[in-house]
C-alpha positions as CSV (number, residue, x, y, z in Angstrom):
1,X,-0.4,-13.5,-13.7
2,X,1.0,-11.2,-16.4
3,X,4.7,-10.7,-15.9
4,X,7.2,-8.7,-17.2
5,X,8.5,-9.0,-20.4
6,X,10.4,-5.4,-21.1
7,X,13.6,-6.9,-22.3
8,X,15.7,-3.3,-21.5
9,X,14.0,-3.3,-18.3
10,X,14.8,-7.0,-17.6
11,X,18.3,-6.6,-18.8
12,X,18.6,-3.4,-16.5
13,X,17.5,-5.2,-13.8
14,X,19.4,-8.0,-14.1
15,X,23.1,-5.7,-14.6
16,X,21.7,-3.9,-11.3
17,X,19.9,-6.3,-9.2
18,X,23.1,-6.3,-6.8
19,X,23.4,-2.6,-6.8
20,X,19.3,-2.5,-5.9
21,X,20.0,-4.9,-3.5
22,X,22.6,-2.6,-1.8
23,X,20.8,0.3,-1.5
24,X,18.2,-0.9,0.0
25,X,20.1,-2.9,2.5
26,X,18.3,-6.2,1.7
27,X,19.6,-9.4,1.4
28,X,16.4,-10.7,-0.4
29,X,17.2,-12.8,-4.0
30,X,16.6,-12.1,-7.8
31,X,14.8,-9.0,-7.6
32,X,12.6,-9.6,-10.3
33,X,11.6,-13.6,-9.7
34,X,11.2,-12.2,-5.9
35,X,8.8,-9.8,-7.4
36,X,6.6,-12.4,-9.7
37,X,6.6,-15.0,-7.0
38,X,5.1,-12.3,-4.0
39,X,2.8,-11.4,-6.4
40,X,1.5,-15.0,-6.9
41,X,1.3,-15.5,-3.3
42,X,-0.7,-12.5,-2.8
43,X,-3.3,-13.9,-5.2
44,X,-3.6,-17.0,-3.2
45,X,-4.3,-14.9,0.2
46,X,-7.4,-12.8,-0.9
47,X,-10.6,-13.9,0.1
48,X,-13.4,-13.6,-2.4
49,X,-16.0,-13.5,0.3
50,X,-16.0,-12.9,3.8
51,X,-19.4,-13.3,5.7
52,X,-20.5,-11.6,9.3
53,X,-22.3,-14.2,10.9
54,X,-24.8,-13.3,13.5
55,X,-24.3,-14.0,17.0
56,X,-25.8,-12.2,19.5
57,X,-23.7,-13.3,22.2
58,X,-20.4,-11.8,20.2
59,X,-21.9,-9.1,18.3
60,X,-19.8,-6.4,18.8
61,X,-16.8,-8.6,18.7
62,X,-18.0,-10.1,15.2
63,X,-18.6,-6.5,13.7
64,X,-15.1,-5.5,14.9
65,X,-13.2,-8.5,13.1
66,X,-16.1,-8.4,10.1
67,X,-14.9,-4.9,9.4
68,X,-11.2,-5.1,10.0
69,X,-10.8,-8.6,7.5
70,X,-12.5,-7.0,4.7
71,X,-10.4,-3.9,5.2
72,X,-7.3,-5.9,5.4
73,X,-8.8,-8.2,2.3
74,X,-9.5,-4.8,0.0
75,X,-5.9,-3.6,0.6
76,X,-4.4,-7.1,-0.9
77,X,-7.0,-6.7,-3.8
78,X,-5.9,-3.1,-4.4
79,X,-2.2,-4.1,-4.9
80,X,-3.1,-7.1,-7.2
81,X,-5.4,-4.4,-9.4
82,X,-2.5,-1.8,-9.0
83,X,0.8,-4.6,-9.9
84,X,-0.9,-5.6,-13.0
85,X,-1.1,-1.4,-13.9
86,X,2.3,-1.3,-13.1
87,X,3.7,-4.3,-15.2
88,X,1.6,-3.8,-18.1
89,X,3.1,0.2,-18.4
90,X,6.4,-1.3,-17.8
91,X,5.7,-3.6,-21.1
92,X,4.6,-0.8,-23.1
93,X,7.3,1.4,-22.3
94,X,4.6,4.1,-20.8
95,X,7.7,4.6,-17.9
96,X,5.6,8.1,-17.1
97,X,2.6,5.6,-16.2
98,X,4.8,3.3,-14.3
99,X,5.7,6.0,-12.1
100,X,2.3,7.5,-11.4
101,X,1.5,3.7,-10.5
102,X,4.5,3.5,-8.4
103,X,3.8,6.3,-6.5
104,X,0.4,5.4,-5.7
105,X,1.8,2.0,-4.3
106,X,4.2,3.7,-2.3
107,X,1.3,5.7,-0.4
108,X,-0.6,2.4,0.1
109,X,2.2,0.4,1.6
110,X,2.5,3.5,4.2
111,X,-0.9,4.0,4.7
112,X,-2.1,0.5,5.3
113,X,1.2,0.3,7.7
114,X,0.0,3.4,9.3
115,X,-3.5,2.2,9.7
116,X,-3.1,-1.4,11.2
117,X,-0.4,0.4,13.4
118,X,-3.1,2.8,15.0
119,X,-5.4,-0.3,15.3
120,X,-3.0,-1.9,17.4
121,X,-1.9,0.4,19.4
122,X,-6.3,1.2,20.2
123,X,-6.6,-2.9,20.7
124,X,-3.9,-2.5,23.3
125,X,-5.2,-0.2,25.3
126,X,-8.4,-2.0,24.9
127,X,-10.7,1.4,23.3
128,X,-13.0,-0.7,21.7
129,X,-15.6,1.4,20.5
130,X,-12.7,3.8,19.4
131,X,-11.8,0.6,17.2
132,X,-15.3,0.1,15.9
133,X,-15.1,4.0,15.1
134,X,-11.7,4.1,12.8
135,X,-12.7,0.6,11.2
136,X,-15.8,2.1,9.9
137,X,-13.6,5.2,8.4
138,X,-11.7,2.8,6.4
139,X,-15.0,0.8,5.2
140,X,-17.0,3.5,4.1
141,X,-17.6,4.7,0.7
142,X,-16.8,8.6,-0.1
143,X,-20.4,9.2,-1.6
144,X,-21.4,7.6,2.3
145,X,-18.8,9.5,4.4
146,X,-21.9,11.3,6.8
147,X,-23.0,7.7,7.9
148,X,-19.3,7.8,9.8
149,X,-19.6,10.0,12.9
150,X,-16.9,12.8,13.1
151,X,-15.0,11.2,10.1
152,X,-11.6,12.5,9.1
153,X,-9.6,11.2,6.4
154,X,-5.7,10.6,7.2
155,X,-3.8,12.3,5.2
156,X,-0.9,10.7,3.3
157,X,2.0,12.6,4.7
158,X,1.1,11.4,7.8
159,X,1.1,7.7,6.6
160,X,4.5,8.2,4.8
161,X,6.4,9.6,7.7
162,X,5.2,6.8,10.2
163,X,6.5,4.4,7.7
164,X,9.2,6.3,6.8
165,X,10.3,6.5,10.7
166,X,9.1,3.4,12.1
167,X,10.6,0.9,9.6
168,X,13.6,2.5,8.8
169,X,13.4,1.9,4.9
170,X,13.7,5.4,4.0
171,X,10.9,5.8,1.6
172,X,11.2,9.7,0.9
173,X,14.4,8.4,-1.1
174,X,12.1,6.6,-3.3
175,X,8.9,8.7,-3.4
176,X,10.2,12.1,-3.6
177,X,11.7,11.4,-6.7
178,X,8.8,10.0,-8.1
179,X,6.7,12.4,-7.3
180,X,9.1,14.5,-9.0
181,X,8.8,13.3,-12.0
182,X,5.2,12.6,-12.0
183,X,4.4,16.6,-11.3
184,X,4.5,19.0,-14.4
185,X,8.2,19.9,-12.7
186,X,11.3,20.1,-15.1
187,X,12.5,17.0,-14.4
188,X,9.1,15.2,-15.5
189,X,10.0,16.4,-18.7
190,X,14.0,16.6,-19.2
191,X,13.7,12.6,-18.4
192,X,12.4,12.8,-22.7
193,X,15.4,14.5,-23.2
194,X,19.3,13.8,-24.8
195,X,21.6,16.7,-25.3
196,X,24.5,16.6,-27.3
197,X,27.2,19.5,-28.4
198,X,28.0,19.4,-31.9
199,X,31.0,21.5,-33.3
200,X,30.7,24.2,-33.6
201,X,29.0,25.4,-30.0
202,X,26.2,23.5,-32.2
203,X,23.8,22.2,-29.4
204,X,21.0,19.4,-29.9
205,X,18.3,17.7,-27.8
206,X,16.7,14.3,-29.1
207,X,13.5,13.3,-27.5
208,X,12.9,9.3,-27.0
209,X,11.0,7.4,-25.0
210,X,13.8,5.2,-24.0
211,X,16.5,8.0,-23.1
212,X,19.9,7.4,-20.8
213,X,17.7,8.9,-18.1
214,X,14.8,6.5,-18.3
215,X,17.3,3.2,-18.5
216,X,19.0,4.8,-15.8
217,X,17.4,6.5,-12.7
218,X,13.7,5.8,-14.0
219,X,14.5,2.1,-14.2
220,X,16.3,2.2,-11.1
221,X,13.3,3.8,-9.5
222,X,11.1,1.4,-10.5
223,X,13.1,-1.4,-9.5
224,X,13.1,0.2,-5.7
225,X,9.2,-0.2,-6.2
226,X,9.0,-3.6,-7.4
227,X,11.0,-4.6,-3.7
228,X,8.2,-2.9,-1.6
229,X,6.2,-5.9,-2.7
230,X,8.1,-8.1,-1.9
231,X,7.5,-6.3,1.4
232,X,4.0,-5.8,2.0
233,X,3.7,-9.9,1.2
234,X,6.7,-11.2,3.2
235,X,7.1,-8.5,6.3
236,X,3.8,-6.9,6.2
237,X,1.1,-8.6,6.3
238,X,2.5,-11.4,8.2
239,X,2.9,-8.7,11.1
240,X,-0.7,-8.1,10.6
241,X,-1.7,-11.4,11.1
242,X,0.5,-11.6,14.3
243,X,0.6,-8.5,15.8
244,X,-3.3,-7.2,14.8
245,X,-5.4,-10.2,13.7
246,X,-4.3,-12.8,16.3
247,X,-4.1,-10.0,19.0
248,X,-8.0,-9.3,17.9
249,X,-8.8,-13.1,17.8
250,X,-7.8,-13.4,21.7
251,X,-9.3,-10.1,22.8
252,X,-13.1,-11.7,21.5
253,X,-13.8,-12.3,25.5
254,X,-12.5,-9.0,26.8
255,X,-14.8,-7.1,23.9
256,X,-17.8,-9.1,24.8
257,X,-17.6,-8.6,28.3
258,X,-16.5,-5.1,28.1
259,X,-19.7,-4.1,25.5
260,X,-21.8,-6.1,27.9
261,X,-20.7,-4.0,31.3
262,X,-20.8,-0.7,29.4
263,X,-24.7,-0.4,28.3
264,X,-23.3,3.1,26.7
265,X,-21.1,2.2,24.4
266,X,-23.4,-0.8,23.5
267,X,-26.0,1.1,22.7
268,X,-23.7,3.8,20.7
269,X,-22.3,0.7,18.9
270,X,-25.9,-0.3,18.0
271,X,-26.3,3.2,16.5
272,X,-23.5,3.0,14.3
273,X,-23.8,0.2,13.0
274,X,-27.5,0.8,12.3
275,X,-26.8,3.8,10.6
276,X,-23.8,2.6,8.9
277,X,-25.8,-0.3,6.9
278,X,-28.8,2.0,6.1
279,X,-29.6,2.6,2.8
């Protein structure tokens, strides 16, 4: 994997890495080897395929888990793809880019926190076709959204104050700022920006792309980013795999049987699905 190789930002990083630390009440280690490392074990825990196979018997269970692994699988290859954005703007010094890409991480952490949250909570209260429903939301293309009865899309405030709320990390501290700055706002542009008196009452502004402002909150921003992460890999999706994935693996009886004594909602799985893989 690419890694970073900003020397201000490394040096920044490494005279605030305590400070970071602090903030974010975490008692993880070097920020930025935590960073490199979570990303190398995220490449290791994509699949490159994943295959439905076809058994009558536990057809309705198999669709279930087919659509919720490649859902879970998309999201990991979506913050490899969206990491190696982020580091390479972070080695050109496009900090404006960074940001944008930060921000878009941010709403991804929530919403794929938000998501396997609702799955849960439907697997629980064992509303499997109400499963089958929301995982077909999440898998279907935007060009394809009418093949997905009464879809809605979830909006992003919605997936940013569950997360926000429910994990106690506080990530309005971190995301309001960026968005901020990535809005044509003032402060998107003043971050370009040093002013200095002269004598005289004489006033000047100097523009750089590596002002106080940048080295200082937008690095520090950044940084905040880089921990969630270090998150999704070591908090995350291991509470997926316990909480969602393992809880779907030993409900495969109770969805067979309950598909099998409810000729309804078997057949309005059938129609789904049928016109969910039409072409």
């Amino acid at each position: 994997m690419e890694k970073i190789i900003n020397k201000n930002f490394i040096d920044f990083v490494k005279s605030s890495d305590k400070k970071i630390q602090q903030k974010i009440n975490s008692t993880r280690g070097d920020l930025l080897k935590d960073f490199e490392t979570n990303i190398e074990v995220l490449e290791t825990l994509v699949e490159k395929r994943i295959n439905n196979k076809n058994n009558e018997d536990s057809e309705c269970y198999n669709n279930i888990s087919f659509l919720l692994r490649t859902y879970i699988n998309a999201t990991k290859f979506k913050f490899i793809d969206l990491t190696k954005g982020l580091i390479s703007c972070i080695n050109l010094g496009s900090y404006s880019g960074a940001l944008v890409i930060s921000r878009t991480i941010l709403e991804n952490v929530a919403m794929l926190d938000f998501k396997t949250s609702e799955f849960e909570k439907i697997l629980i209260n064992k509303k499997y076709l109400k499963l089958l429903k929301e995982l077909l939301k999440v898998n279907v293309k935007d060009y394809e959204k009418h093949k997905v009865k009464d879809y809605k899309r979830t909006h992003i405030n919605d997936a940013l104050r569950h997360y926000d709320k429910n994990n106690k990390r506080s990530i309005f501290k971190i995301y309001d700022p960026i968005s901020e700055r990535v809005h044509p706002s003032p402060s998107s542009f003043l971050m370009y920006q040093e002013s200095t008196t002269i004598k005289n009452n004489y006033q000047q502004v100097s523009f750089s792309h590596n002002s106080e402002e940048i080295h200082g909150v937008i690095f520090s921003i950044i940084c905040l980013v880089l921990t969630n992460i270090s998150i999704i890999v070591e908090d995350i999706y291991p509470l997926i795999n316990k909480n969602l994935i393992n809880l779907l693996e030993n409900s495969r009886l109770s969805i067979d049987v309950h598909f099998k004594n409810n000729i309804k909602e078997s057949d309005e799985h059938d129609e789904l699905l049928i016109y969910f893989n039409s072409k």
